[in-house]
matplotlib code that plots the C-alpha trace (Angstrom):
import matplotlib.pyplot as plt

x = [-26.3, -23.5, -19.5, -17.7, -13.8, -10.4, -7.6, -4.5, -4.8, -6.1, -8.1, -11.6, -12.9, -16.3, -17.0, -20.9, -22.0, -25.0, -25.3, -28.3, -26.6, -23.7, -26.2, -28.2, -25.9, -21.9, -20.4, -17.7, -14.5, -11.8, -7.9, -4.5, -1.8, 1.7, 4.1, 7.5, 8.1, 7.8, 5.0, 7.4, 8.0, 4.5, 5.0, 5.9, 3.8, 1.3, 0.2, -0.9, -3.0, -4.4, -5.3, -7.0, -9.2, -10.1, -11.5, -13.3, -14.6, -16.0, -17.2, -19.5, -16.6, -17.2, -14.3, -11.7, -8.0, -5.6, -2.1, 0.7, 4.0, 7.3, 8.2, 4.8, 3.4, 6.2, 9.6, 10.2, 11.7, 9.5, 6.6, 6.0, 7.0, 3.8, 1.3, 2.0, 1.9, -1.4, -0.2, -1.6, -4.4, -1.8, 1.1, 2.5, 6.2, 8.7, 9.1, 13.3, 13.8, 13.0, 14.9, 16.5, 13.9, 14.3, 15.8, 12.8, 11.6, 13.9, 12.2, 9.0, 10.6, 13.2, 16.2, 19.7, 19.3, 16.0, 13.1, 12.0, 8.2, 6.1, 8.0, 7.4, 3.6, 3.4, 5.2, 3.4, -0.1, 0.4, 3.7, 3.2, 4.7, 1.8, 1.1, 4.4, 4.7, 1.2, 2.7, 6.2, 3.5, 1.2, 4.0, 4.5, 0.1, 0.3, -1.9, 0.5, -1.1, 1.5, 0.2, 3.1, 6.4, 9.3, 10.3, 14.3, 15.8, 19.0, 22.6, 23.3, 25.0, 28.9, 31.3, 33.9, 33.9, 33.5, 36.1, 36.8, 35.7, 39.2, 37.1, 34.3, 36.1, 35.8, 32.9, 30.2, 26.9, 23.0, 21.8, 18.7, 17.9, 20.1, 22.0, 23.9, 25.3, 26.7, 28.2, 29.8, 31.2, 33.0, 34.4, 32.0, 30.1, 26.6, 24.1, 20.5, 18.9, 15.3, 14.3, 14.5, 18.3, 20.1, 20.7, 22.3, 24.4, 26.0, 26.0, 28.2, 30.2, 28.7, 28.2, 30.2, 27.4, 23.7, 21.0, 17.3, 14.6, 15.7, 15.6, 11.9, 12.8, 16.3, 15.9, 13.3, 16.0, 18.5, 21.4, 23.3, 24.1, 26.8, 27.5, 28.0, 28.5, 25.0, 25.4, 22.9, 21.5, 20.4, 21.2, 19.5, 16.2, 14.9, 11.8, 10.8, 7.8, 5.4, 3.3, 0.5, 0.9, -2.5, -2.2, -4.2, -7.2, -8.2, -8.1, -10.5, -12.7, -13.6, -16.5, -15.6, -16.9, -14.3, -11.5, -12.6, -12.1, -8.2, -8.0, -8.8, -6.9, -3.7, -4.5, -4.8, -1.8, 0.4, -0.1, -0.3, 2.7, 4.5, 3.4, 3.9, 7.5, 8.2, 6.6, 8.1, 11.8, 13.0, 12.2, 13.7, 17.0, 17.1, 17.0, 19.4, 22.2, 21.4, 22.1, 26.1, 24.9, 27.5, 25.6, 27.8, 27.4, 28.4, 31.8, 31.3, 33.9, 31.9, 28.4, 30.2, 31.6, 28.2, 26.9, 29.0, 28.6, 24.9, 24.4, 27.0, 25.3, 21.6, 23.2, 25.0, 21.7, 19.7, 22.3, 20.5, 16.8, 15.3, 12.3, 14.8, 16.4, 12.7, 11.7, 15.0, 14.3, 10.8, 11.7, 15.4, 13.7, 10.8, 13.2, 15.5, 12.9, 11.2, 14.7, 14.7, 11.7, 12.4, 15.7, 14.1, 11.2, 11.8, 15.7, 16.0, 13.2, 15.1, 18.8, 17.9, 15.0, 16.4, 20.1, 18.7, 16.3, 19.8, 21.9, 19.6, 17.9, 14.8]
y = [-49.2, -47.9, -47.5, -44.2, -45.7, -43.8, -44.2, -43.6, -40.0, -38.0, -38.9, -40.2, -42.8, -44.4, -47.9, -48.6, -51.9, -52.6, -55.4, -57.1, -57.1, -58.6, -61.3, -61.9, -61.3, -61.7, -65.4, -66.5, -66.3, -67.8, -66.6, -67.4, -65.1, -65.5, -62.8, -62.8, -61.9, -62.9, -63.0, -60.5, -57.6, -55.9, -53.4, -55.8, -58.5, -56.7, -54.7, -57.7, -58.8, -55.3, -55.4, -58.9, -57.4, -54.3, -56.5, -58.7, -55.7, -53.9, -56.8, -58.2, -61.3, -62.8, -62.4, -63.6, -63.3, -65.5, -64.0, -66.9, -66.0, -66.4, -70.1, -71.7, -72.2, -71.3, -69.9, -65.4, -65.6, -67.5, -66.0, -64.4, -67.8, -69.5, -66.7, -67.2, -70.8, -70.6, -72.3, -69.2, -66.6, -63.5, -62.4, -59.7, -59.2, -56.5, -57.1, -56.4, -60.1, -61.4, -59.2, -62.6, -63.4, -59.5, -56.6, -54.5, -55.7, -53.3, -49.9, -51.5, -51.6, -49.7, -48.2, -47.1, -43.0, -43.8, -42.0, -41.7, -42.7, -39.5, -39.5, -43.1, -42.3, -40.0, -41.3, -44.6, -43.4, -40.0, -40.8, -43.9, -46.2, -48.6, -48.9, -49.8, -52.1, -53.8, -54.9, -56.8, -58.5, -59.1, -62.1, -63.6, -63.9, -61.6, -58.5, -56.6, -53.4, -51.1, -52.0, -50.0, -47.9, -47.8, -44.9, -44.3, -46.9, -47.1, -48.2, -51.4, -52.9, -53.5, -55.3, -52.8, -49.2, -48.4, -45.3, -45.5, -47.8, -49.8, -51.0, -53.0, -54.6, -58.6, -57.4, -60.2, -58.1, -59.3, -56.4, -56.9, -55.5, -54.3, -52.6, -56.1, -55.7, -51.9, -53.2, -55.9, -53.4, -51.3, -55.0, -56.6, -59.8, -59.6, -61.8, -61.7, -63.7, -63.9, -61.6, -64.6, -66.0, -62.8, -62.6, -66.1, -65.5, -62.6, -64.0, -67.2, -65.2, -65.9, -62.1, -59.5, -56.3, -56.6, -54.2, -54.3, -51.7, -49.4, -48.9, -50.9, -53.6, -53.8, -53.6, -56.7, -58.6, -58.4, -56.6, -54.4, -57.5, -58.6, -55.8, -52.4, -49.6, -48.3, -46.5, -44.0, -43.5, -46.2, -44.7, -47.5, -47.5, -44.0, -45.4, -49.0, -50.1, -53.2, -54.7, -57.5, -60.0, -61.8, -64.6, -62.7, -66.0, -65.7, -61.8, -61.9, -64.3, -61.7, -60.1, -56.1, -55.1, -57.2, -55.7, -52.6, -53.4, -55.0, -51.9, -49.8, -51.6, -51.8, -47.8, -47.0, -49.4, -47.4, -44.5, -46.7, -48.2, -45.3, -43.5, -46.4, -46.7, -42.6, -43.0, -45.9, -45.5, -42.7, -44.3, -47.1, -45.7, -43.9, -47.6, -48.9, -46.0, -46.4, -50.5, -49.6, -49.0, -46.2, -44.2, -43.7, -41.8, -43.4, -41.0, -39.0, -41.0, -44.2, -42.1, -40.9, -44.2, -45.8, -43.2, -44.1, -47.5, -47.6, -45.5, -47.6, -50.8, -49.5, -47.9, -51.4, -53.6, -51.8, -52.5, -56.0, -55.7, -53.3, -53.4, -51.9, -49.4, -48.4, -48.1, -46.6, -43.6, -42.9, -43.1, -41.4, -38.2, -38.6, -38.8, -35.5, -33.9, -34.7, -33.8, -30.6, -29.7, -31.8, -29.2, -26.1, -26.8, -29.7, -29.8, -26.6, -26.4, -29.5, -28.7, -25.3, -26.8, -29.7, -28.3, -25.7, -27.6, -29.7, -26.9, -25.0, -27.8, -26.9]
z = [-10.6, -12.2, -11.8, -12.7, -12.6, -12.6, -15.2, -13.8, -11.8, -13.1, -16.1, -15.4, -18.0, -17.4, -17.6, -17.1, -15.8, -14.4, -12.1, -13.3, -16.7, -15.6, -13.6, -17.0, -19.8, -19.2, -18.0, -15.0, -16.6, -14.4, -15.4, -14.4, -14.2, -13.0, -11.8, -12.6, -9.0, -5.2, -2.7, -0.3, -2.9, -2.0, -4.3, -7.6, -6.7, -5.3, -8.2, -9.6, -6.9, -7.1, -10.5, -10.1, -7.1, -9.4, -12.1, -9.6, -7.7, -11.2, -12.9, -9.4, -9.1, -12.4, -14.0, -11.3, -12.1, -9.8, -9.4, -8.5, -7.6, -9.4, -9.6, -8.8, -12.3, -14.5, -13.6, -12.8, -16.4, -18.5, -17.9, -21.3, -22.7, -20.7, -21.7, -25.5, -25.4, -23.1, -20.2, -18.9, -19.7, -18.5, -16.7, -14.8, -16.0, -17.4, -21.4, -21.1, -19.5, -22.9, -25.2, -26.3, -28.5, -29.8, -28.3, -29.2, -25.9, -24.3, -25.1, -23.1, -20.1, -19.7, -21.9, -20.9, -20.5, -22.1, -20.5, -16.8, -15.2, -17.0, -20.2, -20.8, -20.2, -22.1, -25.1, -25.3, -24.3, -27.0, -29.1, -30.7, -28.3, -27.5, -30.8, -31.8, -28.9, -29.9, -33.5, -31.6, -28.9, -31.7, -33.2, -29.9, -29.8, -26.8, -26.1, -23.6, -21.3, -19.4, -16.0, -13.5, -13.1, -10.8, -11.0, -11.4, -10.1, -7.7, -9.6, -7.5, -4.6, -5.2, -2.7, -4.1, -4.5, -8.4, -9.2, -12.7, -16.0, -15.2, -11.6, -13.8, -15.8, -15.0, -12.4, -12.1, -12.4, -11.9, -14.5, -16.5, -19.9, -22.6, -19.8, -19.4, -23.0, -22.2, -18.9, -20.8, -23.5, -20.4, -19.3, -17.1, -16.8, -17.1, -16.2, -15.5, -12.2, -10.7, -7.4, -5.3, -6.7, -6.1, -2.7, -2.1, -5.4, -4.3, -0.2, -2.7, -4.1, -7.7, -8.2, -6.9, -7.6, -8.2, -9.1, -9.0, -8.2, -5.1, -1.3, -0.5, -2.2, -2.0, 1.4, 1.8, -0.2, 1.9, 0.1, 2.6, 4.3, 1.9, -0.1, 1.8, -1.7, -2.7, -6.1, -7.8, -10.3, -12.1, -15.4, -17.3, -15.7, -15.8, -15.1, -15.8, -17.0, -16.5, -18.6, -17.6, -20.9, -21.9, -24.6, -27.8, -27.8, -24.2, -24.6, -27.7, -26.0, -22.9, -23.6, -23.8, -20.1, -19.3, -21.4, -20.1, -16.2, -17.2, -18.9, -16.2, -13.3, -15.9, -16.1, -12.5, -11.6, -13.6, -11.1, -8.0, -8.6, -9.3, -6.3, -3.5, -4.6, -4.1, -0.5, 0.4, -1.0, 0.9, 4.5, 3.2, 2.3, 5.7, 7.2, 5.0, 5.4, 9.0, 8.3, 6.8, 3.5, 2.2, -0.4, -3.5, -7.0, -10.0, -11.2, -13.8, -16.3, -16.2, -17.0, -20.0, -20.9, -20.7, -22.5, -25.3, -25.5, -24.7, -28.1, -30.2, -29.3, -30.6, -33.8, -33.9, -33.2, -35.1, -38.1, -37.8, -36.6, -38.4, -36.1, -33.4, -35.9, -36.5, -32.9, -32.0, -34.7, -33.2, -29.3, -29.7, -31.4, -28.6, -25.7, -27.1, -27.0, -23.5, -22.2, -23.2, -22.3, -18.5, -19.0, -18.8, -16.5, -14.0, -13.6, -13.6, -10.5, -8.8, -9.2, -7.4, -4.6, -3.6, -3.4, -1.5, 1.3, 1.9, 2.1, 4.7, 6.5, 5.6]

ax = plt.figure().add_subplot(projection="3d")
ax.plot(x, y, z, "-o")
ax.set_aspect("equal")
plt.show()
């Protein structure tokens, strides 16, 4: 019997395995993974448990993978820290909450006016990206496999309404990524907190704005019930990548049937996720206009601004990791590039379609 399986949608890679070759020839393997996020994000944690079913389902249930939430082995941030050190065999995380061991980590994830969902695909799977992000995981003993995207993501929830640069300044903002540092060149006062901390942090008073994925999540967090200004876009996550993080020993030690099935499941949960969050958002934000949520759009004087200051702070850190400058060279040049191209053909299709359907109704 064989299995024909899908990598992402649409190109079909198979992975043979015959059953009574897995019964003869292949051992249990029994893994651990933690999730930097919590059971009640479906979409975030769930892509993990998906992934864990795929590989059980492909390889007849001996190789079982079982996904923990944030907290209950290691903590939402730390997950990357417990996968090297082998607390762990994997994890299912975002690479830009560790960009204080090296803010290469950053262009994994997610990059201020970096590139969107497809761009990101298509540089690391046919520009060079996964290889270059193979050599930074390599020195932290870490064999990292995108496994999901969110998409663009929303701009935040502020108690105030943001109408000029002058209105961050002092602003406490939950902001992830090197998108912190920007906001704390225009004045404000970044800091980065776990899914489940953020709502009682800004119900305290601790934060005045948070951002973290858009309307289905935001929404199952709680948000609009403190603070009311829901700003787009979320210039600094274009699209924002996953990766699940397997320590490089427990990784070699899988027999290759096995790496193929992680594989597979990382491949096909790049399109899942990406697809469940652009089904799911817009009935979320429905609800959550509908809730008191006053859809805003970040003015066009703080785009510029952060514009700015998100290209002055990679000239400046690449001044002093020349791993960064290095990746920085390859994935600027990639990302001018996919812009123009996006220019001519997809914005030009959107700005007249979608302006359109909301101008007529229809």
């Amino acid at each position: 019997m064989h299995r024909r399986l899908l990598l992402g949608a649409s190109a079909a890679v198979p992975v043979a395995l015959a059953a009574p070759a897995l019964a003869q020839t292949l051992p249990e393997v029994r893994w651990r993974l933690a999730s930097s996020f919590p059971r009640s994000l479906d979409v975030l944690f769930g892509t993990a448990e998906r992934i864990a079913a795929r590989v059980a389902a492909v390889t007849e249930n001996r190789f079982r993978i079982t996904v923990s939430p944030a907290g209950e082995i290691v903590p939402a941030l730390q997950v990357l820290d417990a996968v090297q050190n082998g607390t762990i065999e994997a994890g299912h995380t975002a690479a830009y909450y560790y960009i204080g061991k090296d803010p290469s980590f950053a262009f994994f994830t997610a990059l201020p006016f970096g590139l969107n969902g497809r761009m990101n695909t298509a540089w690391m799977n046919h520009g060079g990206g996964n290889a270059l992000g193979a050599e930074l995981f390599k020195d932290y003993s870490i064999h990292a496999l995108p496994a999901g995207d969110t998409g663009a993501q929303m701009g935040g929830w502020f108690r105030n309404e943001v109408r000029s640069p002058d209105d961050l300044k002092g602003l406490k903002f939950r902001i992830a990524g090197l998108a912190g540092q920007v906001f704390q060149r225009l004045g404000a006062v970044p800091t980065q907190v776990a899914a489940a901390d953020i709502y009682p942090a800004l119900e305290r008073g601790t934060l005045d704005a948070v951002e973290f994925v858009g309307p289905h999540d935001d929404e199952k967090l709680g948000f609009v019930r403190v603070a009311r200004n829901y700003y787009a876009p979320g210039f600094w996550e274009a699209g924002a990548r996953l990766h699940l993080m397997a320590n490089q020993r427990a990784w070699d030690a899988l027999p290759q049937p096995y790496r193929d099935a992680i594989e597979v499941a990382c491949g096909e949960a790049n399109a899942e996720m990406l697809a469940r969050y652009d089904h799911l958002n817009p009935q979320a934000l429905r609800r959550l206009i509908a809730a008191g949520a006053q859809l805003r759009f970040w003015p066009r004087e703080i785009l510029q601004a952060a514009w700015r200051e998100a290209h002055g702070l990679y000239e400046e850190i690449g001044g002093r990791n020349e791993r960064f400058k290095r990746i920085w060279t390859a994935y600027r040049a990639y990302r001018d590039e996919e812009y123009q191209w996006f220019r001519v053909s997809e914005n030009s299709f959107d700005n007249f379609a979608f302006v359109s359907a909301a101008q007529r109704g229809n």
